[in-house]
VODREN-379424 format. One record per residue: residue in three letters; residue number from 1; x, y, z of N, C-alpha, C in turn. Coordinates in nm, 3 decimals, padded with zeros to 5 digits. Layout:
N
[r "ALA",NUM,[X,Y,Z],[X,Y,Z],[X,Y,Z]]
...
This chain:
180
[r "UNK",1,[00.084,-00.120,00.000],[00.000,00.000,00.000],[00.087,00.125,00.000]]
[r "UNK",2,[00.204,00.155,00.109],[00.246,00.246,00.139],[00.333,00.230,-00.061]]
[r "UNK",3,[00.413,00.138,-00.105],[00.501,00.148,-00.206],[00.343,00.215,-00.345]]
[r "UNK",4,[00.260,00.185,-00.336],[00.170,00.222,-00.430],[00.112,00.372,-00.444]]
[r "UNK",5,[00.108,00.360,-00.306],[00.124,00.543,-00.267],[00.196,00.684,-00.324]]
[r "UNK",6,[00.340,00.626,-00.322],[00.415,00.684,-00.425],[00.469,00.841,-00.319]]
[r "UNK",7,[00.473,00.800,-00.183],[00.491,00.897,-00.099],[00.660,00.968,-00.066]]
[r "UNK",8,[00.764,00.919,-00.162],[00.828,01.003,-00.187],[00.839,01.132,-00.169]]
[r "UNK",9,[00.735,01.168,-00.283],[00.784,01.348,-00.277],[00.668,01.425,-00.258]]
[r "UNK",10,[00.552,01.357,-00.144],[00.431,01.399,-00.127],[00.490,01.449,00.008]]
[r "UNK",11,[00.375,01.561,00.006],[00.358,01.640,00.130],[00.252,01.646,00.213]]
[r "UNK",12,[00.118,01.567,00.140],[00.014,01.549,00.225],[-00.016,01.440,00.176]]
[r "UNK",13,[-00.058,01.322,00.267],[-00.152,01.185,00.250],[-00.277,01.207,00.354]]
[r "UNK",14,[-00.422,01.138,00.324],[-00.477,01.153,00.388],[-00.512,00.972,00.408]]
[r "UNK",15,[-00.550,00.929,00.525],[-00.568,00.815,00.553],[-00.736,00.809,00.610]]
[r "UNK",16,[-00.846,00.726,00.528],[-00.997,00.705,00.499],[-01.031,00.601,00.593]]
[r "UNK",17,[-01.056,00.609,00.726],[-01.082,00.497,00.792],[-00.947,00.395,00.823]]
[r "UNK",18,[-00.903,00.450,00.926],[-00.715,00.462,00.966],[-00.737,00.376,01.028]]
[r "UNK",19,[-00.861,00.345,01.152],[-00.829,00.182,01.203],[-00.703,00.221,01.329]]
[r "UNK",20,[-00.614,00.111,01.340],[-00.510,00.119,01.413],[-00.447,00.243,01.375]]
[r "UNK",21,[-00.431,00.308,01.311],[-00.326,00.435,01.239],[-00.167,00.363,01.176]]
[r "UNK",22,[-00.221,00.220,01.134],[-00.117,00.171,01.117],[-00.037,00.177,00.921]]
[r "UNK",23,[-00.111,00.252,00.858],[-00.076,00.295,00.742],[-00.010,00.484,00.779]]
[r "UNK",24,[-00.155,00.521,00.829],[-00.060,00.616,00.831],[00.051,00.658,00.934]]
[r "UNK",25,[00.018,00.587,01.022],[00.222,00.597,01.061],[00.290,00.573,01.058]]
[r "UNK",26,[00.301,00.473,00.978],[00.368,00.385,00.926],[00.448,00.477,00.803]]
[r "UNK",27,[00.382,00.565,00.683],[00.368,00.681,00.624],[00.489,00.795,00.690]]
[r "UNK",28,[00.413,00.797,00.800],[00.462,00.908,00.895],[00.612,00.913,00.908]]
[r "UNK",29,[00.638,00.777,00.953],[00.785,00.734,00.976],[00.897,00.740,00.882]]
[r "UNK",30,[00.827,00.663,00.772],[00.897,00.625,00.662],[00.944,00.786,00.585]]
[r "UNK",31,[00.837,00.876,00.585],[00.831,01.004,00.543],[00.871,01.140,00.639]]
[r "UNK",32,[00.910,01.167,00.683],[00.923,01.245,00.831],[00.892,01.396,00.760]]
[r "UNK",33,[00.849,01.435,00.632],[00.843,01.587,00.581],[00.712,01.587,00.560]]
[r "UNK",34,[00.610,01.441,00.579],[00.496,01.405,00.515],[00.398,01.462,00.620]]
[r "UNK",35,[00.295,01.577,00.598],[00.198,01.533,00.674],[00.061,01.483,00.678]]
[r "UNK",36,[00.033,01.380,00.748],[-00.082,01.278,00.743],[-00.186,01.306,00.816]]
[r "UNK",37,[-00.335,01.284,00.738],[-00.518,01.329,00.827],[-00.499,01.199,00.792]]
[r "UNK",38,[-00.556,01.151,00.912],[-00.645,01.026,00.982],[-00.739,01.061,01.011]]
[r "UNK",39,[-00.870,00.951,00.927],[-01.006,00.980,00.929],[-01.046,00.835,01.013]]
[r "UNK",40,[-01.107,00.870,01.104],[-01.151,00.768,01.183],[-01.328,00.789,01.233]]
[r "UNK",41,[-01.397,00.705,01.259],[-01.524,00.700,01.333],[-01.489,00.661,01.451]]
[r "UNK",42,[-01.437,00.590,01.465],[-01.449,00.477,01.571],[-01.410,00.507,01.684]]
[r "UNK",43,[-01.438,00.559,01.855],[-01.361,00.593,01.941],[-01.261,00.525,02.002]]
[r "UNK",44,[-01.268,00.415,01.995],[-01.140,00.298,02.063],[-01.024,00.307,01.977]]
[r "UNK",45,[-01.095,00.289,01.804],[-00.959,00.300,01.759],[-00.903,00.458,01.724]]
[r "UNK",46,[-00.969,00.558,01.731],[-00.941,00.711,01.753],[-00.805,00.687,01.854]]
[r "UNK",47,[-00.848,00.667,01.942],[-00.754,00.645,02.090],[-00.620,00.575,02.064]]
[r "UNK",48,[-00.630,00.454,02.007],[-00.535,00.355,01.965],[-00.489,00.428,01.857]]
[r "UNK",49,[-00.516,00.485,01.773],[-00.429,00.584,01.634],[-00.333,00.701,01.721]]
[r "UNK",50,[-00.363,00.737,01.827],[-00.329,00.847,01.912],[-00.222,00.817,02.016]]
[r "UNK",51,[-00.227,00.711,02.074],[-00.125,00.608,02.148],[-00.017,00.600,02.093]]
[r "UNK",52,[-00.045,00.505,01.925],[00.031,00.458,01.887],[00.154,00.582,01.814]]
[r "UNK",53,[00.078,00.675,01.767],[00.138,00.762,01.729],[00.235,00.825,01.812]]
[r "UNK",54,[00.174,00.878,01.942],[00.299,00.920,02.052],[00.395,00.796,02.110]]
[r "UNK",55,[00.356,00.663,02.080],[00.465,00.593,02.106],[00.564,00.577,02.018]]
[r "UNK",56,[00.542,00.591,01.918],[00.644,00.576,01.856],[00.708,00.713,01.756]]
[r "UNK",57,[00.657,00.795,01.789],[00.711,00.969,01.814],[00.661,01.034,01.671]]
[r "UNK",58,[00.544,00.999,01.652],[00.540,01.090,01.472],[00.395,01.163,01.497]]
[r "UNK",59,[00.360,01.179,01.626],[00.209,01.228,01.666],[00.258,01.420,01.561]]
[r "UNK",60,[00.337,01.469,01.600],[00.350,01.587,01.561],[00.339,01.571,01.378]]
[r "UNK",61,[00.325,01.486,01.314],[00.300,01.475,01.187],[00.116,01.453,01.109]]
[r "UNK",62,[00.045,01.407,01.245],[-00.004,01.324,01.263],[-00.188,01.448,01.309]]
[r "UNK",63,[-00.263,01.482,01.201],[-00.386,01.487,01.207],[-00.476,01.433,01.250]]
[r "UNK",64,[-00.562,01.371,01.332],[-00.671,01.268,01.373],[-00.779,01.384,01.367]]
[r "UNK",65,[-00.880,01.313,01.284],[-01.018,01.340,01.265],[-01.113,01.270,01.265]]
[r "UNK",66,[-01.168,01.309,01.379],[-01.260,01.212,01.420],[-01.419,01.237,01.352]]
[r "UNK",67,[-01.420,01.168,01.264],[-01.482,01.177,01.152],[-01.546,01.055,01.080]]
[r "UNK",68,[-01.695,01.024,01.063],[-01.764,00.945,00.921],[-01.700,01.003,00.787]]
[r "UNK",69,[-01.597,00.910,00.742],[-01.613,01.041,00.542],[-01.692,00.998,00.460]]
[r "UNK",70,[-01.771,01.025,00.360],[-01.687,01.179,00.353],[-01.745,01.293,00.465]]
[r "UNK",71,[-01.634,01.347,00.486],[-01.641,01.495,00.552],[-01.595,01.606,00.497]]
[r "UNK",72,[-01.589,01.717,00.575],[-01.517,01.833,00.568],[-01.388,01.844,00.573]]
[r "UNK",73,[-01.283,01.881,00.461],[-01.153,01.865,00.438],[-01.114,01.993,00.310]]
[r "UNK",74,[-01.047,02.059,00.382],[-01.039,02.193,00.309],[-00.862,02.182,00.283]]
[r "UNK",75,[-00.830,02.047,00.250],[-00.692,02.070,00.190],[-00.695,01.939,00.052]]
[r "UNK",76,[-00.628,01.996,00.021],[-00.569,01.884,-00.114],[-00.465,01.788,-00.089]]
[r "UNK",77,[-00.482,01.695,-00.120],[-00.368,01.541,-00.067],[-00.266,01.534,-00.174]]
[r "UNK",78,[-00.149,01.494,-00.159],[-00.090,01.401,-00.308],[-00.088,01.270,-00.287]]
[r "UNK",79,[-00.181,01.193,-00.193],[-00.213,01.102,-00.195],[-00.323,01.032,-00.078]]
[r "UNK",80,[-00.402,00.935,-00.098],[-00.538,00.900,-00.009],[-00.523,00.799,-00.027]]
[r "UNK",81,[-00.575,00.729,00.122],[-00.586,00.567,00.141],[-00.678,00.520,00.169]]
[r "UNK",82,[-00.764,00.477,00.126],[-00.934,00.433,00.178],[-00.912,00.264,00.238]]
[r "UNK",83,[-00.907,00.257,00.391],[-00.841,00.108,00.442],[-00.992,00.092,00.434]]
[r "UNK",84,[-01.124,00.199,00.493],[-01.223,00.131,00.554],[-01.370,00.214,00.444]]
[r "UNK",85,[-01.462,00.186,00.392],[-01.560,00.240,00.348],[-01.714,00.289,00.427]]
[r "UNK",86,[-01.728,00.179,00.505],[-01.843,00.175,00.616],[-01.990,00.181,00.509]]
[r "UNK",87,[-01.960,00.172,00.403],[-02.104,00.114,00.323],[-02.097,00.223,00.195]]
[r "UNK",88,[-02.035,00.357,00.209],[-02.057,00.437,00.117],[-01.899,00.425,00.005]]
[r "UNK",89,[-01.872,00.350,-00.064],[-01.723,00.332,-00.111],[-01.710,00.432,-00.245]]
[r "UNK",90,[-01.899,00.432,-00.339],[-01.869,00.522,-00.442],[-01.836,00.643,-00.422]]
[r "UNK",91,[-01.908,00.707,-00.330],[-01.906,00.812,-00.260],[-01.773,00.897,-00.209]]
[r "UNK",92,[-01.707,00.771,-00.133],[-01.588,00.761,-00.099],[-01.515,00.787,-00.204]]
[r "UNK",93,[-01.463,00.736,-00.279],[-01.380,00.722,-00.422],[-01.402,00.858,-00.501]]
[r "UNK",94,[-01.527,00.932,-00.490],[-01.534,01.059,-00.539],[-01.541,01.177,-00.472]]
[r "UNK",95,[-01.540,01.133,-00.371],[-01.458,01.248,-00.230],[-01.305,01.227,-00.259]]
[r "UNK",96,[-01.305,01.153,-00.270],[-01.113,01.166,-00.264],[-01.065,01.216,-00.339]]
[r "UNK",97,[-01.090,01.159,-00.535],[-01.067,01.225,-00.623],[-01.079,01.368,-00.625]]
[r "UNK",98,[-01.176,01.430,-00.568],[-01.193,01.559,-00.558],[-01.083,01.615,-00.443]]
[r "UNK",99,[-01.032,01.537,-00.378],[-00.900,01.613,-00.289],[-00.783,01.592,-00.317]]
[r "UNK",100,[-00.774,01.511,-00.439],[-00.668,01.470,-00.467],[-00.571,01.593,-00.583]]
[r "UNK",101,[-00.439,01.609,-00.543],[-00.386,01.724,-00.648],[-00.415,01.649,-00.791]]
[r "UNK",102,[-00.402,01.705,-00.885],[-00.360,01.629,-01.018],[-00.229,01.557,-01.012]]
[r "UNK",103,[-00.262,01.422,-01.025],[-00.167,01.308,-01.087],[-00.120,01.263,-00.913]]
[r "UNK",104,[-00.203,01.288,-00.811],[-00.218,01.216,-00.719],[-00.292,01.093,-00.742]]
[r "UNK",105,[-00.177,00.984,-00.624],[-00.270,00.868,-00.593],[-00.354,00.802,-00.478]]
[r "UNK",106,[-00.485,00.760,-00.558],[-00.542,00.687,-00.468],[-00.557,00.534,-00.492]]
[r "UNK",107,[-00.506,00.466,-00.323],[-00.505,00.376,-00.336],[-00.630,00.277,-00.255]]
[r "UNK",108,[-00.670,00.190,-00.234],[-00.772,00.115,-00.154],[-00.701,-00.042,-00.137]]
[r "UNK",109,[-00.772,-00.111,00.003],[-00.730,-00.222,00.016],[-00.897,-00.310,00.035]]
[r "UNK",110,[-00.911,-00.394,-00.009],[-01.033,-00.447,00.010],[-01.019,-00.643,00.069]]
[r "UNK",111,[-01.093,-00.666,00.174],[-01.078,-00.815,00.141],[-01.241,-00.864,00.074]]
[r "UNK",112,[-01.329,-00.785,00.085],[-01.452,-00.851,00.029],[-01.426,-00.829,-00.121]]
[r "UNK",113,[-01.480,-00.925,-00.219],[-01.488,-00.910,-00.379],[-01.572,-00.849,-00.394]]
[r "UNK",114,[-01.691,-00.816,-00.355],[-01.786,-00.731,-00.413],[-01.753,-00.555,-00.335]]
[r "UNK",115,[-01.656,-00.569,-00.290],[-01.611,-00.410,-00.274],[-01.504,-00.386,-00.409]]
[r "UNK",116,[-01.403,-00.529,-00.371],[-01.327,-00.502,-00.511],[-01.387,-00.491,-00.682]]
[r "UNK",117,[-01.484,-00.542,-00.707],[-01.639,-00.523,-00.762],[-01.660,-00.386,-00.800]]
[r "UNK",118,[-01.729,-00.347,-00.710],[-01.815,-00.212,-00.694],[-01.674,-00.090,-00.776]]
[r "UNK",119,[-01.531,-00.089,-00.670],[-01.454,-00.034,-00.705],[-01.444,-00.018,-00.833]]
[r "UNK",120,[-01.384,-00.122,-00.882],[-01.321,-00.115,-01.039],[-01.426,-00.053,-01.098]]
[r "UNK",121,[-01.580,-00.097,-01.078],[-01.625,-00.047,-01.198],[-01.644,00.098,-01.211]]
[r "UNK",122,[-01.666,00.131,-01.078],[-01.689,00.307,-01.082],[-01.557,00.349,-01.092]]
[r "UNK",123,[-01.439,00.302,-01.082],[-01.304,00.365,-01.098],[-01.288,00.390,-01.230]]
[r "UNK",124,[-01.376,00.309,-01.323],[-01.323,00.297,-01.501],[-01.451,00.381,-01.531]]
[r "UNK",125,[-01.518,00.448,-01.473],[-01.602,00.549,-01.506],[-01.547,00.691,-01.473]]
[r "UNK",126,[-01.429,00.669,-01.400],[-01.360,00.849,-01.353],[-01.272,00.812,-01.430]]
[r "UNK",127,[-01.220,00.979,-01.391],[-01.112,01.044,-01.475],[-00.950,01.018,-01.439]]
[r "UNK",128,[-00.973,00.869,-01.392],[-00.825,00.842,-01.349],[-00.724,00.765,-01.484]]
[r "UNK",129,[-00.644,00.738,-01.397],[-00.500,00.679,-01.518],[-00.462,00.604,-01.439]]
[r "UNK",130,[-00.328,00.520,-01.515],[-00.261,00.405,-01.440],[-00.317,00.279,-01.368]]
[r "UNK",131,[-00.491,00.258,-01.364],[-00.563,00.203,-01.271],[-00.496,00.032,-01.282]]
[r "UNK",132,[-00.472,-00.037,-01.140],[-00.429,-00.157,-01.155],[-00.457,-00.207,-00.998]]
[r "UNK",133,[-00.443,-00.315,-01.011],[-00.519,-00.460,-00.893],[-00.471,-00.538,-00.871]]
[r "UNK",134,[-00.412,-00.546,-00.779],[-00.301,-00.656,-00.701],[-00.373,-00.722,-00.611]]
[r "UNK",135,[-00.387,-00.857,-00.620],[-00.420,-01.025,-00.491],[-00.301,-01.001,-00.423]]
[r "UNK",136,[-00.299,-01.000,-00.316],[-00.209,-01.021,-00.201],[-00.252,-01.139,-00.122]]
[r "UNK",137,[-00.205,-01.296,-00.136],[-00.215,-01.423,-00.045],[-00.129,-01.436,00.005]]
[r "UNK",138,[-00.119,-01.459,00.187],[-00.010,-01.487,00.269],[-00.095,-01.641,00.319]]
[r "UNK",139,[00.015,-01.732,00.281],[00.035,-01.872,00.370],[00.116,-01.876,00.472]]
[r "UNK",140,[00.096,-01.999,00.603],[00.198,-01.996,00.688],[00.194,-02.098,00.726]]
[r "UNK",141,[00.292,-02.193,00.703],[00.384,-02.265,00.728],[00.286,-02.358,00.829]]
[r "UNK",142,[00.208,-02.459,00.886],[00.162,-02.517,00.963],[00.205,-02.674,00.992]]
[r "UNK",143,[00.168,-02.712,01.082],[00.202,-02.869,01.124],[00.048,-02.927,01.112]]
[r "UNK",144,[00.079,-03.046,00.999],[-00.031,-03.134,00.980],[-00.014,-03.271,01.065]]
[r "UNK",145,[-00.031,-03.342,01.130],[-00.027,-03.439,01.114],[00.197,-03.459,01.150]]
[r "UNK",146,[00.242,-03.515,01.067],[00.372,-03.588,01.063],[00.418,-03.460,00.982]]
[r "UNK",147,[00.331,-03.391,00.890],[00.329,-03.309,00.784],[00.394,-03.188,00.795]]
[r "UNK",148,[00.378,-03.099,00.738],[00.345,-02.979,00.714],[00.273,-02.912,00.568]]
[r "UNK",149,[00.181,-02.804,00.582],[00.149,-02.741,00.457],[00.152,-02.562,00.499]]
[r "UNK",150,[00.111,-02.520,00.349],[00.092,-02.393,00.410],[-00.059,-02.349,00.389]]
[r "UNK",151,[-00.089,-02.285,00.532],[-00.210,-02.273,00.550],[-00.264,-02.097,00.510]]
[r "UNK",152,[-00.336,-02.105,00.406],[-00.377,-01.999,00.358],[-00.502,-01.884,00.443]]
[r "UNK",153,[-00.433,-01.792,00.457],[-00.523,-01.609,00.535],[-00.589,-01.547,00.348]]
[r "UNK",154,[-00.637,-01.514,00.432],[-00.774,-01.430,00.353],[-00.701,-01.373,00.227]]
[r "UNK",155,[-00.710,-01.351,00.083],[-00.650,-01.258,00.024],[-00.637,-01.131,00.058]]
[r "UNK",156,[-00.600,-01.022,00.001],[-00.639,-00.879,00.039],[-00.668,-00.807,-00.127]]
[r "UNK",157,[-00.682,-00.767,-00.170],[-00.704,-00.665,-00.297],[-00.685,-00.495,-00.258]]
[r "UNK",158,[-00.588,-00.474,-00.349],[-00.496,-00.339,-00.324],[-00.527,-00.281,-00.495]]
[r "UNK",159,[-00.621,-00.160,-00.483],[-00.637,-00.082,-00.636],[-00.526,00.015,-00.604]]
[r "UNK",160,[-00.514,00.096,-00.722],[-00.444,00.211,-00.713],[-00.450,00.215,-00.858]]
[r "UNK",161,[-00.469,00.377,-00.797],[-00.479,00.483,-00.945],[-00.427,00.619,-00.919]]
[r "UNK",162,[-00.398,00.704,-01.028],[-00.400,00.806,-01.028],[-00.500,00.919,-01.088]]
[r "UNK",163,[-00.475,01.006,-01.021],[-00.605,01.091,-01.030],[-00.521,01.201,-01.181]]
[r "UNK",164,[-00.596,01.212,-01.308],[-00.558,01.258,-01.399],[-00.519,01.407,-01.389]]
[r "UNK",165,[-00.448,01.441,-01.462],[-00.377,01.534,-01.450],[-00.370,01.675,-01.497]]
[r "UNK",166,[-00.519,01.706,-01.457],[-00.609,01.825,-01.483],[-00.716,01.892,-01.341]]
[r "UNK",167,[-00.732,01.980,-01.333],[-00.761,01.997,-01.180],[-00.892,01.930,-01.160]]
[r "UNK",168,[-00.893,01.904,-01.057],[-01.039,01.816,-01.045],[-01.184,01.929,-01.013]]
[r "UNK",169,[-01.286,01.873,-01.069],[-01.403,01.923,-01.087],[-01.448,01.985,-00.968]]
[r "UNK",170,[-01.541,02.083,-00.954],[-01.587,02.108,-00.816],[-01.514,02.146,-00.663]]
[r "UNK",171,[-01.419,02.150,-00.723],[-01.296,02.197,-00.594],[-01.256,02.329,-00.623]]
[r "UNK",172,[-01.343,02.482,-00.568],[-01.303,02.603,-00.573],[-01.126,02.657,-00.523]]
[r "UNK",173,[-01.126,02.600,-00.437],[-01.005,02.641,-00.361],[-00.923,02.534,-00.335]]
[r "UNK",174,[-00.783,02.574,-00.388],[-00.671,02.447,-00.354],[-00.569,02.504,-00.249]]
[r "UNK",175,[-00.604,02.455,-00.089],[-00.502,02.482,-00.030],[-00.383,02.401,-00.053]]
[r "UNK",176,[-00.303,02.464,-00.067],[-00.090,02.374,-00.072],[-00.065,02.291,00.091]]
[r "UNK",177,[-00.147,02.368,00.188],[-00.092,02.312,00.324],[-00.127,02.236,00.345]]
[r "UNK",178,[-00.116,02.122,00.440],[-00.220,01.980,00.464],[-00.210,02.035,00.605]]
[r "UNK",179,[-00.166,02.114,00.676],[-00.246,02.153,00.831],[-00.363,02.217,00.841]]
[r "UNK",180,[-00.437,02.145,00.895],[-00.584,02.153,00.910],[-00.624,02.261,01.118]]
């Protein structure tokens, strides 16, 4: 996710249902000029994105918005991560595009097929480029019997696209800062 991101020479990522905050601090770390909005609902894991962040020292990089998206977001990303949808994903996918700079990427991780589904098809109806879909299967190593095999975890499905490279529709004002 983070290598699809393309967070190099980005200055703002925004993270769509952050969960643990384990993309975007992960982000955080790897990037130390980067700064990252974490969109969260959830209060336990609000808390746990907030922990984890001051434990391991990148809280000062580190936005938490405690937030259903789409929401209110008055900056432009050079890149968005949608880990979680909560039922609205088209919706989602065209909130982002709309925060996204030109020739920013957005990426998504899905384990249900009919999210990976839904995605693609409204993704090949926008104005993106580069669009592509990676299976991610991890096996591990188990004891059968006298045996061993490897015992297969859930796939994951990772899109990523870029958002084309013309300003996006409906976005009056492009702030440069990602401090909110």
């Amino acid at each position: 996710v983070l290598d699809r991101l393309e967070l190099s020479n980005a200055r703002c990522m925004v993270d769509i249902g952050a969960g643990s905050g384990s993309v975007a601090i992960e982000a955080a770390l790897r990037h130390p000029a980067l700064s990252v909005i974490a969109i969260e609902k959830n209060p336990a894991a609000l808390e746990l994105i907030a922990n984890n962040a001051d434990r391991l020292g990148c809280r000062d990089q580190l936005t938490i918005i405690d937030a259903y998206a789409p929401c209110p977001l008055e900056v432009m990303a050079d890149a968005i991560f949608i880990g979680g949808s909560g039922g609205n994903l088209c919706e989602l996918i065209d909130w982002s595009l709309a925060r996204l700079q030109p020739g920013g990427q957005l990426v998504m991780s899905f384990i249900l097929q009919g999210n990976l589904t839904t995605a693609l098809a409204h993704l090949r109806q926008c104005d993106v480029t580069a669009l592509e879909c990676t299976q991610l299967q991890i096996s591990q190593l188990t004891s059968l019997g006298e045996g061993e095999y490897f015992k297969p975890n859930n796939p994951v499905f990772v899109i990523a696209c870029q958002q084309a490279l013309v300003s996006p529709a409906g976005v009056e004002e492009v702030v440069d800062d990602c401090t909110i």
